[in-house]
PLY file of the C-alpha trace (Angstrom):
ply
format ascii 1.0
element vertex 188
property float x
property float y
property float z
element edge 187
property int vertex1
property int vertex2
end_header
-50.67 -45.72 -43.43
-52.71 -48.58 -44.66
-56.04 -47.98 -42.90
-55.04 -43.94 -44.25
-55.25 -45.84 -47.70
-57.82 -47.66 -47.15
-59.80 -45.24 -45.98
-59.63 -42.85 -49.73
-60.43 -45.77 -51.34
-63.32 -46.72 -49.59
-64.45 -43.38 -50.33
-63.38 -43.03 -53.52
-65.72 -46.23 -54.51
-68.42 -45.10 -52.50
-68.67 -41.59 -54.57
-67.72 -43.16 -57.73
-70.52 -45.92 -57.39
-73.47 -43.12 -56.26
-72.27 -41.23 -58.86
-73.07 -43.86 -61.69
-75.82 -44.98 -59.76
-77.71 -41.40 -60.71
-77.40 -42.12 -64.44
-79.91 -44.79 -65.13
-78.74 -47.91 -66.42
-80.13 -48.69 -70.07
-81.75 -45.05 -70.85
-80.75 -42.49 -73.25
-78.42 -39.59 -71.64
-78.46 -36.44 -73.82
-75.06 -35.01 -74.00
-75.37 -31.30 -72.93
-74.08 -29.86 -74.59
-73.02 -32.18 -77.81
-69.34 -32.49 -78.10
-67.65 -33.49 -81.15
-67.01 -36.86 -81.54
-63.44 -38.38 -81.49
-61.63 -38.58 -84.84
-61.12 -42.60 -84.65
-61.26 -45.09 -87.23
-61.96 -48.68 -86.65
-61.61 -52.33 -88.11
-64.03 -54.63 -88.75
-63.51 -58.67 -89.12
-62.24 -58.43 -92.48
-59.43 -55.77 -91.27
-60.83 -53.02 -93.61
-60.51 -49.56 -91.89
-63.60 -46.98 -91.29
-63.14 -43.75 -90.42
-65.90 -42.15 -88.44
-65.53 -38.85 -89.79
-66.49 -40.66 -93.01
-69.80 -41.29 -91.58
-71.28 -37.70 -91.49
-74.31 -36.92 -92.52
-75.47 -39.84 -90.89
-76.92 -41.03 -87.35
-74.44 -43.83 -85.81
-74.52 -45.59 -83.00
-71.29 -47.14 -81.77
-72.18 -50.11 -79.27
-69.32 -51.19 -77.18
-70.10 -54.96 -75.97
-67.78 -58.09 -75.20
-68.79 -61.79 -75.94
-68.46 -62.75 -71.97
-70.96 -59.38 -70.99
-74.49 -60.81 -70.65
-76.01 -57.41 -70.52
-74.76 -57.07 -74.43
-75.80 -60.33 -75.06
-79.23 -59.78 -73.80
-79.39 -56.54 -75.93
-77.92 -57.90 -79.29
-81.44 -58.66 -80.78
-83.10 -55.12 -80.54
-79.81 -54.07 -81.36
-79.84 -56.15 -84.29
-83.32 -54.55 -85.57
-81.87 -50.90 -85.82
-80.92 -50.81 -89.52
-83.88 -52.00 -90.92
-85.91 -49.75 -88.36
-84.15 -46.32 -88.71
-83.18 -46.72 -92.31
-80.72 -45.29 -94.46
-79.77 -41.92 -92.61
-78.45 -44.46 -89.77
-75.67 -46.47 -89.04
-74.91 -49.18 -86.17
-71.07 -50.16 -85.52
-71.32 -52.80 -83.19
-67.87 -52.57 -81.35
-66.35 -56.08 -79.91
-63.71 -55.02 -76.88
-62.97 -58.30 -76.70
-59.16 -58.67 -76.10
-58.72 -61.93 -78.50
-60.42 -60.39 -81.50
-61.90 -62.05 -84.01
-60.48 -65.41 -82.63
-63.36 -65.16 -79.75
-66.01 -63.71 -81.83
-66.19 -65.06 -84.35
-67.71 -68.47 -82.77
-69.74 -65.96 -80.52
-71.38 -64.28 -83.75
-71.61 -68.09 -84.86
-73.64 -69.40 -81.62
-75.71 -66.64 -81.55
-76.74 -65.98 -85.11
-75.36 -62.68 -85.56
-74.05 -62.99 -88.52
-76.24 -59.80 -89.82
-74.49 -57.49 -87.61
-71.19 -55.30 -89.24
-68.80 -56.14 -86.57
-65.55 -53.94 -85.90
-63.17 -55.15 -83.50
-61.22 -52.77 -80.35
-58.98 -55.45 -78.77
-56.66 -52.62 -77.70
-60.01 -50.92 -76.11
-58.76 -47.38 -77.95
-62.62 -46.30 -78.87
-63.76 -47.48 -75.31
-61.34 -44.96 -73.79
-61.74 -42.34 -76.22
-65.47 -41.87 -75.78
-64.90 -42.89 -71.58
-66.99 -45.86 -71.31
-67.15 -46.74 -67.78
-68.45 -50.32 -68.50
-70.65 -52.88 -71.15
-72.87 -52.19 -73.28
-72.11 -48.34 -74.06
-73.50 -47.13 -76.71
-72.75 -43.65 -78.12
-74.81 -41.89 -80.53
-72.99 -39.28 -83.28
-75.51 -37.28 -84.48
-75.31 -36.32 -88.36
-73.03 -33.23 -87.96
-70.45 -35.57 -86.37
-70.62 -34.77 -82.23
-71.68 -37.21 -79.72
-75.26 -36.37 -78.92
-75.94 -38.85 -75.97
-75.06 -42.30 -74.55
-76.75 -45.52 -73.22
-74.82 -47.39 -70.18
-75.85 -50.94 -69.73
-78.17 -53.06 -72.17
-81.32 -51.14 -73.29
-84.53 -52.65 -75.41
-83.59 -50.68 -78.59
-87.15 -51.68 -80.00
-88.90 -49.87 -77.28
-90.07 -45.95 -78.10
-88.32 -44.72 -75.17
-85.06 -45.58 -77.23
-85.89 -44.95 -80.57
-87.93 -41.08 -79.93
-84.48 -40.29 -79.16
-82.84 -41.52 -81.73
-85.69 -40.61 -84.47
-85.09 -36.85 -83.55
-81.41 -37.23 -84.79
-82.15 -38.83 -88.26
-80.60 -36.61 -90.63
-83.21 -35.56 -93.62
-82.94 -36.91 -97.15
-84.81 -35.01 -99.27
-86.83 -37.70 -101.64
-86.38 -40.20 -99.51
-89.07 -41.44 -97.59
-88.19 -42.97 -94.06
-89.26 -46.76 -93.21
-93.06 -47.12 -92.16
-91.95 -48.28 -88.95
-90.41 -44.65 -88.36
-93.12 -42.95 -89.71
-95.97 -45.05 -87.89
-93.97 -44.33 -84.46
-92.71 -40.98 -85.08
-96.60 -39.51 -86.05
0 1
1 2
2 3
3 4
4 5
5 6
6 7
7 8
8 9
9 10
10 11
11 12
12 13
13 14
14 15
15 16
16 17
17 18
18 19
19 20
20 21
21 22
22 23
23 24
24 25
25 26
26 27
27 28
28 29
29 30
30 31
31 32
32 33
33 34
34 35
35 36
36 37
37 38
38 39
39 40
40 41
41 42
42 43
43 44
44 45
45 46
46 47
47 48
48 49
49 50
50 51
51 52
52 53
53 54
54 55
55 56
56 57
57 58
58 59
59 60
60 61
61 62
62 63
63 64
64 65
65 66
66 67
67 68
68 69
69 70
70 71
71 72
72 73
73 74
74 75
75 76
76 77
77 78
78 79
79 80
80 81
81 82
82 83
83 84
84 85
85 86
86 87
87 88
88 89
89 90
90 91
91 92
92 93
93 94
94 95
95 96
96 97
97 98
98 99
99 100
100 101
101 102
102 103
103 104
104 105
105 106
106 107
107 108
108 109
109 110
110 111
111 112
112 113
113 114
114 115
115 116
116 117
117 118
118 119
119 120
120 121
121 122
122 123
123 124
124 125
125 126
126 127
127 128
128 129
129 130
130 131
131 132
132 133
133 134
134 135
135 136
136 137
137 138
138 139
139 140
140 141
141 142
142 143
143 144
144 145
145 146
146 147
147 148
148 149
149 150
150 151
151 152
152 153
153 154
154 155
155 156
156 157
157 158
158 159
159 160
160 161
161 162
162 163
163 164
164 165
165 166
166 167
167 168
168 169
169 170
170 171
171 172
172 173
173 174
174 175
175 176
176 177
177 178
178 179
179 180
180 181
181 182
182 183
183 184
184 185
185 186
186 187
């Protein structure tokens, strides 16, 4: 009976592992067809609540990281640059799964001079679940009408072109406002 076990697991990890093998780690993966995000809310350091439904008409990102994944870590920076980049039609929540909360990152943030990133905190891993992350970094992308448009698995180089075409085709429109040069001087 326990080679019988065994045996399905062995198999189970060797189809689960090809199978995230084919997505490529750190690249955009269009959703197809966009599904409609989860109706969550989350919490940042402070403990104030945001719901994300309160967030439409808007481009957001939600990265899921940890202060102990080095793949986040390595991403933070580009990560980082996305506000000021995309502009006001875009939102980043960068989401800590870290099961101490605040008490472990807030000396990460400190040490690594993140202090500029909006941090919300998912101890309880409720958003990881909800939107199936199978590991750290995911990030998910919400387009503007409020359904989940693609994902990114593993760190990515968010200040490369290969992430942000994707992401540029999803700003919403504000009419009268002008998007940041760097959008315009890439997106041309």
């Amino acid at each position: 009976m326990k080679r019988r076990w065994s045996l399905v697991v062995a198999v189970w990890l060797a189809c689960t592992g090809a199978a995230i093998a084919q997505d490529k780690l750190g690249e955009f993966i269009p959703a197809d067809p966009p599904q409609p995000a989860p109706e969550m809310s989350l919490t940042d350091r402070d403990g104030k609540t945001l719901a994300l439904a309160d967030l439409k008409g808007k481009l957001v990102l939600i990265n899921l990281w940890a202060t102990w994944c080095q793949p986040c870590l390595k991403e933070m920076p580009s990560l980082a640059e996305l506000p000021k980049t995309l502009g006001d039609g875009f939102v980043l929540l960068a989401v800590s799964e870290d099961r101490g909360g605040d008490k472990v990152v807030a000396p990460f943030v400190d040490k690594h001079g993140l202090d500029t990133l909006k941090i919300y905190l998912d101890p309880d891993s409720k958003l990881g679940h909800a939107f199936k992350a199978r590991g750290l970094p995911t990030s998910i992308v919400i387009d503007p009408k409020g359904n989940q448009a693609g994902r990114v698995e593993g760190a990515a180089d968010w200040a490369s072109e290969t992430m942000l075409d994707p992401l540029k085709k999803l700003l919403p429109a504000y009419p009268g406002k002008s998007l940041p040069d760097t959008v315009k001087a890439s997106s041309e």
